[in-house]
N, C-alpha and C positions, 0 to 999 in steps of 0.2 A: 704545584703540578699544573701542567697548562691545559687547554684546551682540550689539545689534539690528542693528548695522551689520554685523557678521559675517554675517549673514543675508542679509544682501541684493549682499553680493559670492559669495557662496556658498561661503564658507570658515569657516562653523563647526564647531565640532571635538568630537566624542564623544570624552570619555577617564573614565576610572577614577580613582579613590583608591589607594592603596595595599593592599596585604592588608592586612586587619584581627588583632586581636589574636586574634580569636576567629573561627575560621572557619565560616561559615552552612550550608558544602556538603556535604551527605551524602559518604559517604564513596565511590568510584569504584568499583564492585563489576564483573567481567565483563561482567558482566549490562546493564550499563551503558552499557557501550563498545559502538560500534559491531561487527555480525557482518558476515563477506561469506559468500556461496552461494563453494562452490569444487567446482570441475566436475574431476572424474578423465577425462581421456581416455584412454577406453580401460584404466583403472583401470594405467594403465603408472605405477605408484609404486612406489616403492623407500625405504626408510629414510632415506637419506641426501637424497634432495629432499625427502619428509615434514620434517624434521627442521632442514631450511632454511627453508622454506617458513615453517611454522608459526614458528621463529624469528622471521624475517622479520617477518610478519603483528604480529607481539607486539609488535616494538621500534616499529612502526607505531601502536601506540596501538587495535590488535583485541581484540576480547575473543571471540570464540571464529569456527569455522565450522559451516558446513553443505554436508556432503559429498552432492554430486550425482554420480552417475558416469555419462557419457556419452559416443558414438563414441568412435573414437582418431585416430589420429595414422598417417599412412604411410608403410612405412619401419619403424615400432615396435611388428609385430605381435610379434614374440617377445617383448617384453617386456610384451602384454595379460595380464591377471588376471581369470579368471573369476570372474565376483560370484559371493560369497557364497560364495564356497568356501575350505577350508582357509588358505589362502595369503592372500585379501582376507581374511578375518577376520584374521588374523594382520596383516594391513597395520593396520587398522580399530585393533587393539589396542592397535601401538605408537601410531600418531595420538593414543588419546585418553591414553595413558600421558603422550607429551608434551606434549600439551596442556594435563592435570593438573599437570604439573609448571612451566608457564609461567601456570599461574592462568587459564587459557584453559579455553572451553568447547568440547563438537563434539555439533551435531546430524548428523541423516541422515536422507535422504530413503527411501521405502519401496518402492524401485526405482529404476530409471535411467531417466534421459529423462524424458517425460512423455507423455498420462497412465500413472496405474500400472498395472501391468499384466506378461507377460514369460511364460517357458517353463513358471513352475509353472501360466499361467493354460490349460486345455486348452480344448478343443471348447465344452464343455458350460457352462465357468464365463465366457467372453467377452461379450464387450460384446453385448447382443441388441434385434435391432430386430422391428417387426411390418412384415408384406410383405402384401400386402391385390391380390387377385387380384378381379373381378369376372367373371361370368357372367349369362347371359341364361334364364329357361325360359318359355314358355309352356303355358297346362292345353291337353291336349289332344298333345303333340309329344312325343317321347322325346329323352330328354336323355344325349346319347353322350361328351359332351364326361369328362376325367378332374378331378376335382379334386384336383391337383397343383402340387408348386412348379414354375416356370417358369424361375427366374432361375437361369441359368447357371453365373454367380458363387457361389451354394450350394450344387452341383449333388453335389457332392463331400463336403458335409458329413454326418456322422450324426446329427445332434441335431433337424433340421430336423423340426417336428411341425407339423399343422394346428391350431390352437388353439380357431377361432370359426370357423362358419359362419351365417348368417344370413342371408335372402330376404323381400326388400319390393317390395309393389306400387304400383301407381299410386299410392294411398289410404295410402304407406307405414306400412300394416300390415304387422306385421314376424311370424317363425316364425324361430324358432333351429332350424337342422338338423345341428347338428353332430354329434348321434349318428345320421345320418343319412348319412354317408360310410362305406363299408367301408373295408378298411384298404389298397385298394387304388385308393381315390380315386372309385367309382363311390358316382352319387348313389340314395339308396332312397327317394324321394319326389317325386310327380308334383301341380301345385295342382289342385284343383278349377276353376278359372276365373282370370281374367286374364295380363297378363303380368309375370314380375316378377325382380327383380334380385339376384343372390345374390352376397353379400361371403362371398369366404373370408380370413381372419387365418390365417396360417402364421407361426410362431416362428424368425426368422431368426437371423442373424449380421449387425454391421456390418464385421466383416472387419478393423477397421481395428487396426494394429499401432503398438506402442509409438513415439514420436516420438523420434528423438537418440538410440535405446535404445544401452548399454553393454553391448561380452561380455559373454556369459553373461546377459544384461538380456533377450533378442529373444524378441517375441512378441506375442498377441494383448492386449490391454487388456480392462480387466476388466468384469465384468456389476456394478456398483454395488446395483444394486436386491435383490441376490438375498446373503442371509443366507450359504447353503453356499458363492458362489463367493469371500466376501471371506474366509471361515472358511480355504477351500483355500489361498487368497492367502496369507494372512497365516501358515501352518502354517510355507510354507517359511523364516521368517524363523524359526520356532519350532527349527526344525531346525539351522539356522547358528547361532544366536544359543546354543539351550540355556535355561539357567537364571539363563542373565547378560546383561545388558545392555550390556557391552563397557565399559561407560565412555558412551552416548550421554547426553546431557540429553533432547532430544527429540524425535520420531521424526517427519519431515514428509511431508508428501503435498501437491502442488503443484495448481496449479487445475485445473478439471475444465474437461477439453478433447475428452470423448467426445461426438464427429460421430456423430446419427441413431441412436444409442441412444434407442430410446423405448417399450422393452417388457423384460421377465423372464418367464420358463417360469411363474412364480406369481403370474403379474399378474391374472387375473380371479378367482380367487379371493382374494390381496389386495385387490380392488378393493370385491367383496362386502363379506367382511368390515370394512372400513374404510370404505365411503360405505353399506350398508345393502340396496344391489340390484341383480342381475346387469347387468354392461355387455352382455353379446351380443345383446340385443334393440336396441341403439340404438350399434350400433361403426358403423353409419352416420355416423351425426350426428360421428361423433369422427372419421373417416377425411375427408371431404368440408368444402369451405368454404362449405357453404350458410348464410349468416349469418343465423340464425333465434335465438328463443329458445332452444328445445331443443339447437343444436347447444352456444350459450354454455354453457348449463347442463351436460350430458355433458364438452365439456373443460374445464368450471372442477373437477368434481370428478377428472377425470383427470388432471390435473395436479397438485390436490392429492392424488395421490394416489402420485404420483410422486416430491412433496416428501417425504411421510410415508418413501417406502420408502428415501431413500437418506440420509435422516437418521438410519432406525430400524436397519438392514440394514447402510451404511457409517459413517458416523460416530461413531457411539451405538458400535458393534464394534470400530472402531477406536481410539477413546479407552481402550475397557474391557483391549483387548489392549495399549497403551505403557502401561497402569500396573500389568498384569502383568508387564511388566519392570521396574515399578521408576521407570520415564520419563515424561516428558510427552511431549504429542501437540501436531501441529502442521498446521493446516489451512487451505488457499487454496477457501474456500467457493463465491470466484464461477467464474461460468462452468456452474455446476451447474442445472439445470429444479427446484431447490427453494428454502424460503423462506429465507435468506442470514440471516438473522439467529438464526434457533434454528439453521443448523447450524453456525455461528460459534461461538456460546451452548455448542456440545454438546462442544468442544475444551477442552485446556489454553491453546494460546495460538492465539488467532485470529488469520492472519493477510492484510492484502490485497494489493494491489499497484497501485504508480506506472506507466505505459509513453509516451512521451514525455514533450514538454519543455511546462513550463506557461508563461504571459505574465504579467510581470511588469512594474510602471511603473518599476522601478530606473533610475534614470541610470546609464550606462555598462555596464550588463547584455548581455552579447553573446547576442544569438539570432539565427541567420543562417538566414534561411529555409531556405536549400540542405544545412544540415545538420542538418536537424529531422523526424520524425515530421508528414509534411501533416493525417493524418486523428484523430490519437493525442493527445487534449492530456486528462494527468489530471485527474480531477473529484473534487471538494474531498468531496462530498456520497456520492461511492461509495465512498472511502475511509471513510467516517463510520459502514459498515454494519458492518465488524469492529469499530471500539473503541464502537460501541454496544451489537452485541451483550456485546462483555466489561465493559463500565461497568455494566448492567444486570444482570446475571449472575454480577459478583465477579469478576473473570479482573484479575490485578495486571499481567500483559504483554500486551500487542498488536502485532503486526509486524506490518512493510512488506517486500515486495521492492520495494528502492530505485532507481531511476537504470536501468531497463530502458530501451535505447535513447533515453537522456537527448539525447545528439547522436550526429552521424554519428562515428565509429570516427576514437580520436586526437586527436579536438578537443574533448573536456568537459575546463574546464580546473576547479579545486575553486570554482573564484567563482560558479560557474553552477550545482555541486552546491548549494553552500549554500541560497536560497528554494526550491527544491526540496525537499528534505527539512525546511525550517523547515515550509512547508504540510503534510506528511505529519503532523509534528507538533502545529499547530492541530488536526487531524482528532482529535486526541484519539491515536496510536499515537507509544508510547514504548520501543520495540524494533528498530529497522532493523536490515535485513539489505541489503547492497549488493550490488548483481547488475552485476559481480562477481566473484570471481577464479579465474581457472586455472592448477590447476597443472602446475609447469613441472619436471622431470629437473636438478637441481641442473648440469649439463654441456652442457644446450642454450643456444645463444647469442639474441640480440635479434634479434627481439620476445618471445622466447619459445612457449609456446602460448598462442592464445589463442581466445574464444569469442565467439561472433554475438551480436548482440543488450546486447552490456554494456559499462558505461564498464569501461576495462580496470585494475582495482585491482590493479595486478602491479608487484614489484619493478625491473622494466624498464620500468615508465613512467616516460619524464623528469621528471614530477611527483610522483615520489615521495617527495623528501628535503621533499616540505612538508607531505606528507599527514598529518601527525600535527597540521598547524593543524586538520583539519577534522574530524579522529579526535577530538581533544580538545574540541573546542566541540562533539561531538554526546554524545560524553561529559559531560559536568555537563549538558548541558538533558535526558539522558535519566534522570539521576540525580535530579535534580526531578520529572521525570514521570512515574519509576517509584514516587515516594513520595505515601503516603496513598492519595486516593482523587479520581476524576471531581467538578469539582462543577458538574454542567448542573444548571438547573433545570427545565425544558421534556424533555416526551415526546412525540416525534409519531410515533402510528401509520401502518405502512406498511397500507395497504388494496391489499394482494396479492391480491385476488381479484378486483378491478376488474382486475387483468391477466390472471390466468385465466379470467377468463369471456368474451375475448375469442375471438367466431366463427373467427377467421381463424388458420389453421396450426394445430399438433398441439402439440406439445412445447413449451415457455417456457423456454430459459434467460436468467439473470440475466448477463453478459459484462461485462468490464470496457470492451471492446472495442466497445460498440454502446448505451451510456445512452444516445446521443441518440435513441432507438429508446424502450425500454424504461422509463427513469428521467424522463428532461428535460423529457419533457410533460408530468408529470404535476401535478396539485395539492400532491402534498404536495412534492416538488422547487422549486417555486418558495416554498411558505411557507419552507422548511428554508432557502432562499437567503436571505430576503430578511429573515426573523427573525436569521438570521443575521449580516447587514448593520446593523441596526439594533441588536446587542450582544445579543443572547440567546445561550444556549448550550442546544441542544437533544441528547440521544440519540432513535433508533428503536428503536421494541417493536411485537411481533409479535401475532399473536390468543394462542398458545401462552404468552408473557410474562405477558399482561394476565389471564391466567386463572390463571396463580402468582403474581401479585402481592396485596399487601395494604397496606392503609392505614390508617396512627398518626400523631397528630400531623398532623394536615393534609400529611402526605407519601408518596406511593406508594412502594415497595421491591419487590423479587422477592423477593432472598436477602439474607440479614443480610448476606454479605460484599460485596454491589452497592451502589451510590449510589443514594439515596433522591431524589425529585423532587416537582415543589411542583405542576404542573399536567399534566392528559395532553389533549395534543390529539388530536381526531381533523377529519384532511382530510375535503376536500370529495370524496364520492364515493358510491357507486352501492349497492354489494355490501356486506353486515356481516354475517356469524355473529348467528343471534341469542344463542346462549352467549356470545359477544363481549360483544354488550350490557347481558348478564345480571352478565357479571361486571365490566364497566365500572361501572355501577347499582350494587352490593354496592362496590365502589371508593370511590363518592361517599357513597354510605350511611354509611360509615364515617372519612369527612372528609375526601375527596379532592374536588379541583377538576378539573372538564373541561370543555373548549369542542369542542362540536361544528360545524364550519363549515356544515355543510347536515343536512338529515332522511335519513337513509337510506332508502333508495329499497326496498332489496329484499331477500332471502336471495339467496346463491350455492347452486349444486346442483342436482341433480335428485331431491332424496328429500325425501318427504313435502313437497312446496311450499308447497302451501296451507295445511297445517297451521303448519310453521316461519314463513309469510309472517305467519301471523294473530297468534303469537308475538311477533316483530320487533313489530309495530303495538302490542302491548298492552302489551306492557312499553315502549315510547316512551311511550305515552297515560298513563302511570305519574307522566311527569314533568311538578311542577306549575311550567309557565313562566307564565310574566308578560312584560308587556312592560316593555323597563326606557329603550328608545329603538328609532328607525326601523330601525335594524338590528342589533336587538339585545334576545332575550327570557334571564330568568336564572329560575333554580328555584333554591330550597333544598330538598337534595335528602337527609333524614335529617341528619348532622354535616356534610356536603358541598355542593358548588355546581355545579351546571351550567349553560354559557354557549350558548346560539345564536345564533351571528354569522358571519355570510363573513367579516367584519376581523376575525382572529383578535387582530391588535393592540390595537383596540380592548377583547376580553374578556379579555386581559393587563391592561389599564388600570384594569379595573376590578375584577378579581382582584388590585390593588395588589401586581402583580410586576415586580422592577426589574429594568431592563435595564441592563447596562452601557453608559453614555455616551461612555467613552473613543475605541467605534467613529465617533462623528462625528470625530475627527479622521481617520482611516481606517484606524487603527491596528489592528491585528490579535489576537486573545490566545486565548489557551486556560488555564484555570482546574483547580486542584489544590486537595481542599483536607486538612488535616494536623490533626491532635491541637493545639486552641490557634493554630490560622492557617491561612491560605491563600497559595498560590504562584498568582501569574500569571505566563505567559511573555507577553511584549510584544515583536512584531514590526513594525516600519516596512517594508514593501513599496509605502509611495508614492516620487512625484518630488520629494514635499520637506520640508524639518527641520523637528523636532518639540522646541519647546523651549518648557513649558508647564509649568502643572498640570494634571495629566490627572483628573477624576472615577472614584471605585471604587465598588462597592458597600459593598467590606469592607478599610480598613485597620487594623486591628487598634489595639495601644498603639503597634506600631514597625514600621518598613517599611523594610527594607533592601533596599538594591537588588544586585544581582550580575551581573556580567561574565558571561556564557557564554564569551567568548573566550579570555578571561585568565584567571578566576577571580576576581575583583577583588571588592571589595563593600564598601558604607557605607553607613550611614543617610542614609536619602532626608529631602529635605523634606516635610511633609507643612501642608496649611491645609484646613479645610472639608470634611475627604472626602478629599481629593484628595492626587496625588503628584506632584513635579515632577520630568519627564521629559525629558531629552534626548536625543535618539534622531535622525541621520541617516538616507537614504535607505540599505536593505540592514541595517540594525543589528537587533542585539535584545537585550532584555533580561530578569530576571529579578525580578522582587518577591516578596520573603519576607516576606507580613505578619502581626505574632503578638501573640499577646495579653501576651507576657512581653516586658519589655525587656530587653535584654541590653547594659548599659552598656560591657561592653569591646569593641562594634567602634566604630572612627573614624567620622567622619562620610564621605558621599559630597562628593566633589571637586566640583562645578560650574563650569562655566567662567563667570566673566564677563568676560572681554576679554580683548583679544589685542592684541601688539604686530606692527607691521608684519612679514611674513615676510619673513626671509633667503631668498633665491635659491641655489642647489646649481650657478648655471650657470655653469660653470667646466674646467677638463681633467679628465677623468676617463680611467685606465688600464683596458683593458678585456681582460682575459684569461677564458680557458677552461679548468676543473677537471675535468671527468669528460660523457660524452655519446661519440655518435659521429654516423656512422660515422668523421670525423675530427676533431677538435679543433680549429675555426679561429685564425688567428694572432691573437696580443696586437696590440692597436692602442692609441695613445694618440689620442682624441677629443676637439676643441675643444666639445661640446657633445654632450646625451643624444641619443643616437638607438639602434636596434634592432640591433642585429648584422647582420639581414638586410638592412639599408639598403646594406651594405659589400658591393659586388658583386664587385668586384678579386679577392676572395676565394673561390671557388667553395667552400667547405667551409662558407661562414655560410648559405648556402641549404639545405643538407641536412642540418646540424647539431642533432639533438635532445639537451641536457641543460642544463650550468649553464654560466651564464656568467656573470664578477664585475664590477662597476665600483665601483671605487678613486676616491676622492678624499680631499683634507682641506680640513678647515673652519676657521676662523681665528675661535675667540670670541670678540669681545673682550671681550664682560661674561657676567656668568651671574647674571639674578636675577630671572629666573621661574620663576613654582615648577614649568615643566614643559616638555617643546618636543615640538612633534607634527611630525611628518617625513611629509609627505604627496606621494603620488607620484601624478601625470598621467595616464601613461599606463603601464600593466604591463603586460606576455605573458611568464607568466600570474602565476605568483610569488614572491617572495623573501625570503629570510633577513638580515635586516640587523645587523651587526657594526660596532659603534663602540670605537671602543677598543680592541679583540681582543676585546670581549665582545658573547655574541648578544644582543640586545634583543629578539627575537621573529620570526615569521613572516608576513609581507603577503599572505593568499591572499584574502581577499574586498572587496567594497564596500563603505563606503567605502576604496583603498587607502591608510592611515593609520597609522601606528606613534607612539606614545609612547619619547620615546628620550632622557628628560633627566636620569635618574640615571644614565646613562653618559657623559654626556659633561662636557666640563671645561674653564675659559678657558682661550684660550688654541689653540694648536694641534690640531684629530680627526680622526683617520682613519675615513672611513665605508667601509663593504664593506657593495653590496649585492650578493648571490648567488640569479640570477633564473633560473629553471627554464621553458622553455619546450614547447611539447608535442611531443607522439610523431611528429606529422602530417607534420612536412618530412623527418626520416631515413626513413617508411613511403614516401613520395615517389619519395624517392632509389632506395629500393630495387626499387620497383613500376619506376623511368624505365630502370632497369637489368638490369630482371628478374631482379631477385636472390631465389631461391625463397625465401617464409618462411612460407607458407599452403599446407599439402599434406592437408587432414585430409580423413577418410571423409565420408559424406554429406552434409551441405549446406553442406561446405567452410567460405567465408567470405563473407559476403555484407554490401553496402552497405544503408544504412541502410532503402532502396527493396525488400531483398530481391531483388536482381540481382548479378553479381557483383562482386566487389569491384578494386578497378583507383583505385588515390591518384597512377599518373602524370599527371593532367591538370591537378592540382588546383594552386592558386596556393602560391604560397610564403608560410605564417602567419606573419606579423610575430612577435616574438620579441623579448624587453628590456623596456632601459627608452625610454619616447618621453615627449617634452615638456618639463616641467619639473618638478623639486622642489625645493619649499616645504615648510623649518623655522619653525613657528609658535611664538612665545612664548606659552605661557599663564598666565593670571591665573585660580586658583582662589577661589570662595568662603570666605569667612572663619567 
C-alpha cells in the first residue's frame, strides 16, 4: 500500500527511527522539567509528607516547586504553622534540603495568597486609593460646610490626609486651595465673583485584604507605588530569612490583582518630579470622564506615571532584594496599571500566565463546552509580552502558570494538556509551571487536598502512573528552548500611550482577564496576528527599550545578552514620544530598518505641548521619503531605511525579509537559534497530515529531526531548502539544523507504505489493579468496550484508576521493519506491555504506539493498562455525601465559581472503545 493511499483512509502513521549513535539532546537539567506551583494549606507540613510528596513529584519526571501557602484545611487547625516563623523556616529548610538532594529545585512565593501583602503590611504601608469629595461655593455666601473625609469605611483609619484641593468655575479656571484648609477642615478662602466647584483629593485606603491568605499571611495588601512600604514589606522576610537564602532558586510574586489602588502618599510630588508640572490644578480633568483633549492629555501622563512608580518603587526593589539573597526573582507583570513589558524586562524570570482552555482543530480533541471557562480562552499574543520582554532584554528563562482552570475539576485528561502548553511554548516561554499541586499529610486518604482553580497534579489522581508521558515530552522541548537564544526577526512596538491617553476611567490595567477590552482592538494585535499567520516571528519593545537599544550590522539589539533583530515596526497609531522618535531616527541612522504604518499624529501629555508637538513634526520632516509605490513611500535614512506603508507586508517585501513558508501548510513553529544552527519546534494543530517538504529559511549542512515524545532522532531528508516532514494531526516535532555534520546519527525512518492492518478484535480479559473506591470484577469481553459500558456491575460506574485488557496476538510472519499499534477510542490513557515488556505510554493525539521491537512470530501477549479520570469515584462520593472538601474560605468551587456538587454529572466513559489496529510498516531505504 503506498503512501498516498494511507492518506486518504486516514491511517497514516507518525513514527521515529531508532536512537541514534549520537545523541542531539541537550542534556535534561531540572531546569528543564516541568515545575508545579504547590499550595501549603494552612502550611499544615510536617517532614514526613514534605518528604513524600516531593518524592513523589521527582519519580513523576518534576523538576522542582514553588511553594504557595494558603488557607487550610478544617479539622487541621493544630497542625497550622505560622508563616515565617521559627517552625515554617525550619519546614522551608528541610523542603529545599530534599529537594537538593532529589536534584529538584524550590522557588517561593513572597507571601501567601495573592496579592502580596499580610500583617507586616500596617496602616500606613496598604494598598491606597484617592477619594475625591466635591463641594459647591459661591462669591459672596460663607462656606460652613467641613472639608472632611466622609466615607465611613475609613472613618477609623489614621493615615487618612487631604492631599489636593482645588476650585473651578464656570470658565474652568482653576485655584489650588489646598493650604487653604486648617487642619480642621474649615475653608480660609472666599472667590471674588462666580460660582464654583471645589474638588478635594484625600489619601485613602482600598481596604482590601490578602486573597487565600495563609496563617500568619492575614492582612492588608500592599501600596506598590511607594518605595518605604515595599522596603517594610520586604524587611520582614529580611528577618526570617537572615543572611541565607534557605536554599530558594527564586523568590515569586504572583500577578497584581490590587482592586482601586490608584494613588501613594508621594504621588503628586512624584508626579511633578517625573511629568515636569503640578497635577492639582487639573485633578479635574483626571477624576471626571469629560472626554476632551485636556482630560486625555492629564491621564495619559497619570498613568504613565503610575507605570514609572511601580516598576521604579516595586519591581526595580524587588529584583535588587532576591539577589541580595543570593536568588532570582520571579514576576507575573499583568494585571498591573504599567507598561508590561519593562517590568517583565526588570525581573530575573518573567513570568505569564494561561487561564482556560484554548480551540483547537485536533480530531478527537475533547472540549466539552460544560467543562470549560465560557469567557477565558488564552491569547496567544498576551502570553508573547513575557518572552518578549525576556528575548529582548537577555533573560534565558520565561514561565508560564500552566493549565489554570484548563477544565472543569477531574476531567483534564494529559491529551488535552498537551496543545495547551505546546501554544504556551510557540509564544516563545520555555519554563512551565503547572498550576497545580497540593499538598497533601502523607496519612490523608483520596482525594487528598485539594485546590480551586487547577488541574489537580496530585498523586491521587487516577492519571498519574502516566504523567511522566507528558512530564517527559515537556522536558526535551524545554531543553531546546532553554538553549541559545530567540531568533525573531520583527519588532513591533507597543504604542501604550494610545491607551493612556484614553478620556474615559482613571487607572489602566493590563489583565490577562479583559484583552478583549484592552489588547484585541488594537492595530498592532492584529498586525502581531496576522504576521504572525503568514510565518514571521516578531517580539514587542517598549519606548524604554527602543531608547537602550543600538544598531550594528543592519540589526537592532538592547543588551549583548538579548536577540538582535532585522526590522522595528511601528503600528498604526496616534500618540509617540518625541524622544521615541529621536531614538528610532539615531536607530536607522546607524543601519537599522523601520516601517512606520501611518505618520504620527501627536505627542502624549500635558507638558510643554507645543513645544514637544513642533519637535515630533521636525524631526519626521528629517526623513527624506520618496514615493516608491501607491502605498508605499522609503527614505534612506543615514546607513538605514525607513518604510511608510499601512501593508506592513508589503515594506517586509521590500526590505527583502523572509518569512517562513512552512506556515501555508498551517503548521506552527517557534525558532531557536544555537552556536552553528537553529532549532525549530514544529507543531501540527490542524485536521489534517502533513506529509511533505516543508520550506525553511535556514537548514544548515544537516537537519536532524527529533521526537519530543520519545527522544528519537535521524537525519531528515532535505531538497531545495526544505525538509520532509511528517507530522499528524496533535504531533510535533523538533529540527536541529547545523552547520557541522555529524555523520554518526542514523538516518530518519520515513514511512512509505503500509501493509493491511491486523485487527486486535478478539476476547480480551479485562481486570483491575489499583483505583477505588472499589475494584470492579474481571470480565472476559467478546470485543473492546469501556468498563463503564458493563452496568451488572455497579463499582465500573464509580471506579476511578487502572484497568488492563489482556489479549494475544497470533503473528504469523514478522517482516516489517516496524508495527504501529493504534487505538480508536482511549479514556484517557495507557501503558502498553507486550511481552512483559513496556513499550511506552499512549497519553496524546494521535493515540498510537510503535511496538515492533517487542514483539515476535508467532504467539503475544498485549497488556494495555488504561488510566481513566478522577471524575466518576469524585461522583460517587458527592451521590453519597462522602465528605472530602471541608477547607476555610472559598472551600471548593465549580469551574462557574459556584459550589462544587459532581453528583449530577454523567458517568465519563472510561477504557478502551472501538477498534485496534496493528499497522505494518515499510520504512524508507
Amino acid at each position: 500500500m503506498k503512501i498516498q493511499s494511507i492518506f486518504k483512509i486516514g491511517i497514516f502513521c507518525f513514527t521515529f527511527g531508532n536512537l541514534s549513535a549520537q545523541n542531539p539532546w541537550p542534556k535534561i537539567t531540572e531546569t528543564a522539567k516541568p515545575w508545579t506551583r504547590w499550595w501549603w494549606m494552612g502550611n499544615a507540613v510536617d517532614e514526613k509528607g514534605l518528604d513524600k510528596q516531593l518524592t513523589t513529584l521527582n519519580e513523576a519526571g518534576f523538576g522542582g516547586v514553588e511553594i504557595v501557602p494558603i488557607y487550610g484545611v478544617k479539622s487541621f487547625e493544630n497542625q497550622y504553622i505560622k508563616y515565617l516563623s521559627p517552625e515554617w523556616m525550619q519546614m522551608l529548610q528541610f523542603t529545599t534540603n530534599k529537594a537538593k538532594s532529589l536534584n529538584m529545585g524550590v522557588d517561593m512565593a513572597v507571601g501567601t495568597g495573592w496579592p502580596i501583602g499580610g500583617p507586616q503590611v500596617g496602616e500606613e504601608d496598604a494598598a491606597t486609593k484617592m477619594i475625591v469629595q466635591t463641594y459647591t461655593i459661591s462669591s459672596g455666601e460663607k462656606f460652613s460646610e467641613k472639608i472632611i473625609l466622609k466615607d465611613q469605611k475609613q472613618k477609623d483609619l489614621k493615615t487618612i490626609k487631604l492631599d489636593i484641593v482645588t476650585a473651578y468655575n464656570e470658565k474652568n479656571e482653576a485655584v489650588v486651595l489646598t493650604d487653604k484648609i486648617t487642619n480642621y477642615g474649615s475653608l480660609n478662602w472666599n472667590p471674588d465673583s462666580g460660582k464654583w466647584t471645589i474638588y478635594a483629593v484625600f489619601i485613602g485606603k482600598t481596604l482590601q485584604k490578602v486573597k487565600r491568605a495563609a496563617p500568619g499571611g492575614e492582612g492588608y495588601t500592599l501600596d506598590h507605588f511607594s518605595p518605604n512600604a515595599v522596603k517594610d514589606y520586604l524587611n520582614t522576610f529580611d528577618k526570617a530569612f537572615g543572611n541565607s537564602n534557605y536554599g530558594i532558586r527564586s523568590f515569586f510574586n504572583d500577578s497584581y490583582e490590587v482592586y482601586n489602588a490608584d494613588w501613594t502618599p508621594e504621588f503628586k510630588f512624584e508626579f511633578k518630579k517625573r511629568r515636569g508640572y503640578d497635577l492639582s490644578p487639573y485633578i479635574k480633568y483626571l477624576v471626571s470622564n469629560e472626554e476632551n483633549e485636556v482630560s486625555g492629555r492629564i491621564k495619559s501622563d497619570y498613568r504613565e506615571t503610575l507605570s514609572e512608580l511601580i516598576l521604579d518603587n516595586f519591581t526595580k526593589n524587588f529584583t535588587h532584594w532576591a539577589h541580595s539573597k543570593n536568588s532570582k526573582n520571579t514576576n507575573q507583570a499583568h494585571g498591573s496599571p504599567g507598561n508590561l513589558l519593562d517590568l517583565y524586562a526588570a525581573v530575573d524570570i518573567p513570568e505569564s500566565e494561561t487561564f482556560g482552555s484554548s480551540i483547537f482543530d485536533i480530531p478527537g480533541l475533547r472540549r466539552d463546552s460544560a467543562d470549560i471557562q465560557k469567557s477565558d480562552i488564552p491569547d496567544f499574543n498576551m502570553l508573547k509580552f513575557a518572552s518578549s520582554a525576556a528575548n529582548v532584554s537577555g533573560k534565558q528563562l520565561i514561565s508560564n502558570e500552566t493549565f489554570t482552570w484548563l477544565t472543569e475539576h477531574f476531567k483534564t485528561s494529559w491529551s488535552q494538556a498537551k496543545p495547551e502548553v505546546e501554544q504556551v511554548f510557540l509564544s516563545g516561554i520555555n519554563h512551565v509551571f503547572y498550576h497545580g499541586t497540593t499538598y497533601t499529610p502523607a496519612d490523608v486518604s483520596f482525594p487528598g487536598w485539594l485546590f480551586y482553580a487547577s488541574v489537580n497534579f496530585v498523586s491521587e489522581n487516577s492519571l498519574w502512573p502516566h504523567l511522566t508521558g507528558l512530564n517527559s515530552y515537556v522536558a526535551r522541548t524545554q531543553s531546546i528552548l532553554q538553549s541559545g537564544k530567540s531568533d525573531n526577526e520583527l519588532l513591533m512596538y507597543w504604542p501604550i500611550y494610545d491607551q493612556w491617553a484614553n478620556p474615559k476611567g482613571k487607572d489602566v490595567t493590563f489583565k490577562v482577564h479583559n484583552v478583549e477590552k484592552w489588547l484585541q482592538p488594537t492595530p498592532m494585535y492584529e498586525n502581531l496576528t496576522k504576521l504572525n499567520k503568514m510565518g514571521y516571528s516578531l517580539d514587542m519593545i517598549s519606548d524604554k527599550m527602543i531608547g537602550e537599544s543600538t544598531s550594528e550590522d543592519q540589526k537592532i539589539q538592547t543588551v549583548k545578552e538579548g536577540s538582535s533583530y532585522q526590522v522595528l515596526i511601528i503600528p498604526e497609531l496616534t500618540y509617540l514620544q518625541e524622544t521615541t522618535l529621536n531614538n528610532i531616527l539615531k536607530l536607522a541612522q546607524n543601519g537599522a530598518s523601520v516601517i512606520f504604518q501611518n505618520v504620527p499624529k501627536d505627542i502624549p501629555g500635558n507638558f510643554e505641548v507645543e513645544k514637544r508637538r513642533a519637535k515630533l513634526k521636525s524631526l519626521w520632516a528629517q526623513i527624506p521619503f520618496q514615493i516608491q509605490s501607491e502605498n508605499m513611500k522609503i527614505a534612506t535614512f543615514g546607513k538605514g531605511k525607513i518604510v511608510l506603508s499601512s501593508d506592513i507586508e508589503k515594506g517586509l517585501e521590500y526590505l527583502k525579509i523572509q518569512r517562513e513558508k512552512l506556515t501555508e501548510t498551517e503548521l506552527k513553529f517557534v525558532r531557536r537559534q544555537f552556536a552553528g544552527g537553529k532549532y525549530y519546534f514544529i507543531v501540527n494543530h490542524t485536521a489534517k497530515d502533513i506529509n511533505q517538504f516543508i520550506p525553511l529559511n535556514y537548514t544548515g549542512k544537516q537537519a536532524v529531526i527529533m521526537n519530543p515524545e520519545n527522544g528519537n532522532s535521524g537525519v531528515s531528508e532535505t531538497q531545495n531548502n526544505s525538509v520532509r516532514i511528517q507530522l499528524k494531526p496533535g504531533q510535533s516535532l523538533i529540527l536541529k539544523n547545523s552547520e557541522t555534520v555529524d555523520h554518526s546519527i542514523t538516518k530518519w525512518k520515513y514511512i512509505e507504505k503500509t501493509d493491511s492492518p491486523i485487527s486486535l478484535n478478539k476476547v480480551w480479559q479485562l481486570t483491575f489493579k489499583e483505583g477505588g473506591p472499589k475494584l470492579p470484577k474481571s470480565k472476559k469481553i467478546k470485543k473492546l468496550e469501556p468498563w463503564t459500558n458493563f452496568l451488572e456491575d455497579p463499582a465500573t460506574q464509580s471506579f476511578s484508576g487502572t484497568g488492563v485488557y489482556t489479549t494475544t496476538l497470533n503473528l504469523k510472519k514478522k517482516n516489517a521493519n516496524d508495527y504501529l499499534l493504534k487505538f480508536d477510542k482511549l479514556y484517557e490513557s495507557a501503558k502498553v506491555i507486550v511481552n512483559g515488556q513496556e513499550a511506552g505510554i499512549v497519553w496524546s493525539i494521535p493515540f498510537e504506539i510503535n511496538i515492533g521491537k517487542y514483539l515476535k512470530k508467532g504467539k503475544n501477549t498485549i497488556q494495555i493498562e488504561v488510566c481513566n479520570l478522577m471524575a466518576n469515584r469524585i461522583r460517587y462520593m458527592d451521590q453519597n455525601k462522602i465528605q472530602w472538601r471541608n477547607y476555610h474560605e472559598i472551600n471548593f468551587v465549580n469551574i462557574d465559581y459556584k459550589a462544587f456538587d459532581a453528583s449530577k454529572w454523567k458517568v465519563q466513559p472510561s477504557g478502551l472503545d472501538g477498534e485496534i489496529l496493528l499497522f505494518p510498516l515499510y520504512y524508507s531505504k
